[in-house]
C-alpha positions in Angstrom: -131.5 -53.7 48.3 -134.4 -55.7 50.5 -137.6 -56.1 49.0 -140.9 -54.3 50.6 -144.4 -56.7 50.4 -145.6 -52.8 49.0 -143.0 -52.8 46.1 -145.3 -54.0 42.6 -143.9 -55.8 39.7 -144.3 -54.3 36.4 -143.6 -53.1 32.9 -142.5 -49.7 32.5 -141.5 -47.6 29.6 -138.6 -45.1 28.6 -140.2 -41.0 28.3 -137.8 -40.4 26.0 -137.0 -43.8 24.0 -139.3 -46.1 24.1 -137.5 -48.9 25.3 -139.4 -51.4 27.9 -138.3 -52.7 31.3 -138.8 -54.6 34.1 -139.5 -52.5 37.2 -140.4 -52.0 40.4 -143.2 -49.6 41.5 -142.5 -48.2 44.7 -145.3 -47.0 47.3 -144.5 -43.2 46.3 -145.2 -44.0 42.9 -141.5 -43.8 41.6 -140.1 -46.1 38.8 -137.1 -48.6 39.5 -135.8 -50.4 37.2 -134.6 -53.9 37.7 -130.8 -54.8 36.7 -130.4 -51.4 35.6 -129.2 -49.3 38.4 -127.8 -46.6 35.5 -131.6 -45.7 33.6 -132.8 -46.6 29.7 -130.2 -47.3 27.5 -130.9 -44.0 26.1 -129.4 -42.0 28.9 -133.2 -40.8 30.5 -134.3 -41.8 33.9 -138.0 -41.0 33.2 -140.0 -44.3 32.9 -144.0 -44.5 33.3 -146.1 -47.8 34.4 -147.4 -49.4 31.3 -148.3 -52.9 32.6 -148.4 -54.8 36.6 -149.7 -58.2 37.6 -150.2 -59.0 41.1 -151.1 -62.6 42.2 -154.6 -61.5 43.2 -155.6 -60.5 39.7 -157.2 -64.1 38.4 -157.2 -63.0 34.9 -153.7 -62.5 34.6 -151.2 -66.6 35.1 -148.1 -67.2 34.8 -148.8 -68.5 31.2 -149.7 -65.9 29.4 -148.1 -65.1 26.4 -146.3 -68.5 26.6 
């Protein structure tokens, strides 16, 4: 799959479970997780955004949380 410069990098979150992943938001809004092509762990394919960083944002670096 070929990345788009629209595509965002975030957290998202299971509906059903809980469980957290990396994603990709896509310009429609839609959820993709990364290295998951099959959904949660849980059997859902719901996810919402809970988190994104983009290199423009100045309050968010790559050492956060380190």
């Amino acid at each position: 799959m070929s990345q788009n410069d629209n595509w965002l990098k975030a957290a998202a979150k299971c509906c059903e479970c809980g469980a957290v992943y990396s994603a990709w938001i896509l310009p429609d809004d839609s959820v993709q997780l990364i290295g998951r092509k099959d959904g949660c762990r849980c059997g859902a394919s719901a996810f919402r955004e809970i988190s994104s960083a983009t290199h423009d944002d100045p309050s968010v670096s790559e050492t956060d949380g380190a």
